[in-house]
N, C-alpha and C positions, 0 to 999 in steps of 0.2 A: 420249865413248861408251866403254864400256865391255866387254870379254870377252863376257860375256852377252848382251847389247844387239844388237851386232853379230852375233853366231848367231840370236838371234829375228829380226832383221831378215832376213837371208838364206834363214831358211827363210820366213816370211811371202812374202818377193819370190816364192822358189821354187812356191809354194802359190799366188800368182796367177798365173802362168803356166802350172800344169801343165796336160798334154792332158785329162785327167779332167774330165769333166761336174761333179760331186759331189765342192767343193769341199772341204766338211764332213766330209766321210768320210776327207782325207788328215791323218792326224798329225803329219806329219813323215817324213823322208829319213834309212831307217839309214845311209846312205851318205856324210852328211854329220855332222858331230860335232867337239865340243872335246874334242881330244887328250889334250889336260895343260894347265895353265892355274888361275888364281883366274878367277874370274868376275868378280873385280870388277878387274879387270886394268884402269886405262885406255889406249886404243887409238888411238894417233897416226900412230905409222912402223910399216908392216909391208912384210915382206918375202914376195912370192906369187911361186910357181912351178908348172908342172903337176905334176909330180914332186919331192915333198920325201921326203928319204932321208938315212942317217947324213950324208954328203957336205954337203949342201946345211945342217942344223942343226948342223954343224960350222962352216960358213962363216959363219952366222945369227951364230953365239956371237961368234967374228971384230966381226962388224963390234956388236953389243951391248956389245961392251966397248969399241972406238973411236968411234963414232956414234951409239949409243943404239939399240933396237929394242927395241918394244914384244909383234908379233905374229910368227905363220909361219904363212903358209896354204897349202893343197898342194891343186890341184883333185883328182888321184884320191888316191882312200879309203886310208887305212891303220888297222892295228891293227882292233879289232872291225868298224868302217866298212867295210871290205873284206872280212872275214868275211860280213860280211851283204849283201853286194851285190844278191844274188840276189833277195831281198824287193823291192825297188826295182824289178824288172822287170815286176811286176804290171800299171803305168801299159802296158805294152803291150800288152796287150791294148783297153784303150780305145780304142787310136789302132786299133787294127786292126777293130775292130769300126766304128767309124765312120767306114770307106771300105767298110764293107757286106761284112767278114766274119763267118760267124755267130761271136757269143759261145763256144758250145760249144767250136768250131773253134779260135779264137784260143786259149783256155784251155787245149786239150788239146796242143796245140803249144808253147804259152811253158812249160806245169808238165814238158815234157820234156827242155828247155832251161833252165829252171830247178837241174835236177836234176844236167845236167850242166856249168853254171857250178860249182855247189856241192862237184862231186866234183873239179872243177879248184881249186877257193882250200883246201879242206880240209886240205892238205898244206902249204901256205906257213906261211914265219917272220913271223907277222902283227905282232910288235910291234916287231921291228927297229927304226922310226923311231921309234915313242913311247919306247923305251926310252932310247935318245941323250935326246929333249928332256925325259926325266922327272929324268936327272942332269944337263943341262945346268940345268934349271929352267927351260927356256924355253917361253913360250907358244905351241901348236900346236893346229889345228885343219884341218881340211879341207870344202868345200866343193864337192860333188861333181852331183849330179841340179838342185840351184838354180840352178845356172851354166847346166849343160846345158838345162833348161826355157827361159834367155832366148836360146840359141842358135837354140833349135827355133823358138820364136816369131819371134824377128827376121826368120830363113830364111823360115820359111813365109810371112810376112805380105810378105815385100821381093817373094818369084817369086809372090803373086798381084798384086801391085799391077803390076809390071813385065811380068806376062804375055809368057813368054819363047813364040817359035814353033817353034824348034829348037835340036838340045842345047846348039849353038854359041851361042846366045845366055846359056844360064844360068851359062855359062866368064866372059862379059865382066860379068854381074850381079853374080859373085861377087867378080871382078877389080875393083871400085870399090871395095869394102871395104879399108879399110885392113890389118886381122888376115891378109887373103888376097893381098895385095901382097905384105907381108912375108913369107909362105912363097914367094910367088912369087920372088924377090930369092934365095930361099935354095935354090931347088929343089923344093920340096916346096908349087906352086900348086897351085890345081883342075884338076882332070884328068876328061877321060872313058874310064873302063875297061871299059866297054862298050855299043857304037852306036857309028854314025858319028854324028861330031860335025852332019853335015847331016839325020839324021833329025829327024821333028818330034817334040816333048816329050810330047804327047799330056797324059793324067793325072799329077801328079805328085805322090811322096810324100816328105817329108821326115824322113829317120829321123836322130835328134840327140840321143835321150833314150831313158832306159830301162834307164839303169844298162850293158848293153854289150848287142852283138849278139844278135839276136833266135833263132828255129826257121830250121836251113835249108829248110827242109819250107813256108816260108811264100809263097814267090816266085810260083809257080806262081797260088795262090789272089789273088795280088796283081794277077796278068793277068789274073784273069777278073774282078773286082773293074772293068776299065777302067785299071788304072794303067800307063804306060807308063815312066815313071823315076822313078829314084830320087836321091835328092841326098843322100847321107850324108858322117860325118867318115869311117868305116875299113871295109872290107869283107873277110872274111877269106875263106883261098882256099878249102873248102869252100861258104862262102854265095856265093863268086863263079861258082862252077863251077854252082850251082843256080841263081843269076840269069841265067846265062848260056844253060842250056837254056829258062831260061823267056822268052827273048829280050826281055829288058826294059835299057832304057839305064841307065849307071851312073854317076853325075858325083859324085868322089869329091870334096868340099870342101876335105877336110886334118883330119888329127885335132888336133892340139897348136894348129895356128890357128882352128880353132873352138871349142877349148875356150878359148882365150883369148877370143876375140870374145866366149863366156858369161862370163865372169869379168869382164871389163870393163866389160858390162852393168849385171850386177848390182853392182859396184861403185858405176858412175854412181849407180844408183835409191838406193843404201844414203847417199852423200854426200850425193845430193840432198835428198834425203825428211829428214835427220836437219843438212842446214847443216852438214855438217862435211869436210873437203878432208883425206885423209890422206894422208904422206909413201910412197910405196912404190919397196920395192926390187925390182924387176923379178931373176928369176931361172928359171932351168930350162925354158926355153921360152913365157916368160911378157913381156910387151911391154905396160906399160901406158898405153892408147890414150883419152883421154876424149871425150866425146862433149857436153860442155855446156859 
């Protein structure tokens, strides 16, 4: 397989999983992109982390010149991909409108939060990493909303099959997973940060996607909606302080172990689907776990 190959597959995976109705209507993930690279690069041993940064394509070069290494893949965005994050938040609005809030509403809420993702990355050293792998020469790429699409699916699909009763149950749902052991091991398990863990689950929504954090402005609408929790990888303190008034339960999964859990996903389906087993160098908070 090759450079190319391998990013049409990732996003194709990413495109059948996303929350979107209207398949057809999605192009592609600016948040996801080959960095630097030939395309026709062939692609055997790569080395994936959540975070790739000078550091990390300094270490890449390291072990290229002792063992061979073909790719580097980084779940969050850098360079233009990070610029453009913002676009990629649109998908929430779908999910939010089909737990029955109005369109308008979802839309006028995510384009204000849009607004101000945008006014936050405007200012960053966006090429920092691609600039290391443009004079290392080294092949980079990131893979960021595909990943995240097979976390959401897996989650949602695992807490309707398992139909948990109370919050304490969706702790030990998540505690089978292996990606969630291992933060558990490290400190950084699932946790409830808000309810008691004996309340019951009532309606639950799983937020996993979407490029990052939603309107704080949405919580509220999300309890009249019927939702009673929420399962996310990261809640920041502003939306916590609003989920909090809007007395909704919070069972933080883990960010860095669900986005692994997406990446090893989409992984599996990419080996599967194309018969091909690649060598990976696990790095930067990255654990690679198979599943076949």
């Amino acid at each position: 397989m090759n450079l190319s190959q391998f990013y049409r597959r990732a996003i194709s995976y990413g495109i059948s999983l996303d929350p979107r109705k209207d398949k057809n209507a999605i192009k592609g993930y600016p948040d996801s992109a080959i960095l630097h690279g030939t395309l026709d690069t062939r692609v055997q041993k790569i080395m994936v982390g959540i975070d790739i940064e000078a550091g990390e394509l300094l270490l890449a070069e390291q072990i290229r010149r002792r063992q061979g290494l073909d790719l580097v893949i980084a779940h969050h965005p850098e360079g233009r991909a990070v610029a453009l994050l913002a676009e990629v938040m649109q998908l929430q609005v779908d999910i939010l409108t089909s737990i029955g809030i109005k369109n308008s509403v979802a839309q006028r809420m995510l384009d204000e939060r849009k607004r101000e993702v945008q006014r936050r990355l405007l200012p960053a050293n966006h090429t920092r990493a691609i600039d290391v792998a443009r004079i290392l020469d080294l092949p980079f790429m990131c893979i960021h909303t595909p990943a995240d699409n097979h976390v959401f699916r897996y989650i949602e699909t695992l807490l309707k099959k398992e139909n948990p009763v109370i919050v304490q149950d969706i702790l030990k749902i998540l505690l089978a997973i292996p990606e969630y052991q291992g933060a558990q091991r490290n400190g950084a398990g699932p946790t409830v940060i808000l309810g008691n863990p004996r309340r019951r689950v009532g309606k639950v929504l799983v937020d996993m996607t979407g490029g990052t954090g939603g309107s704080r402005e949405v919580f509220d609408k999300l309890y009249a909606t019927g939702i009673r929790t929420l399962v996310c990888m990261h809640l920041g303190e502003e939306h916590f302080k609003k989920a909090k008034d809007a007395h909704l339960n919070v069972v933080i999964a883990g960010h860095i172990s669900s986005d692994t859990l997406g990446l090893n996903l989409l992984i599996d389906k990419i080996e599967q689907d194309s018969d091909e087993s690649f060598q990976v160098v696990d790095c930067s908070g990255f654990t690679r776990i198979k599943r076949y």
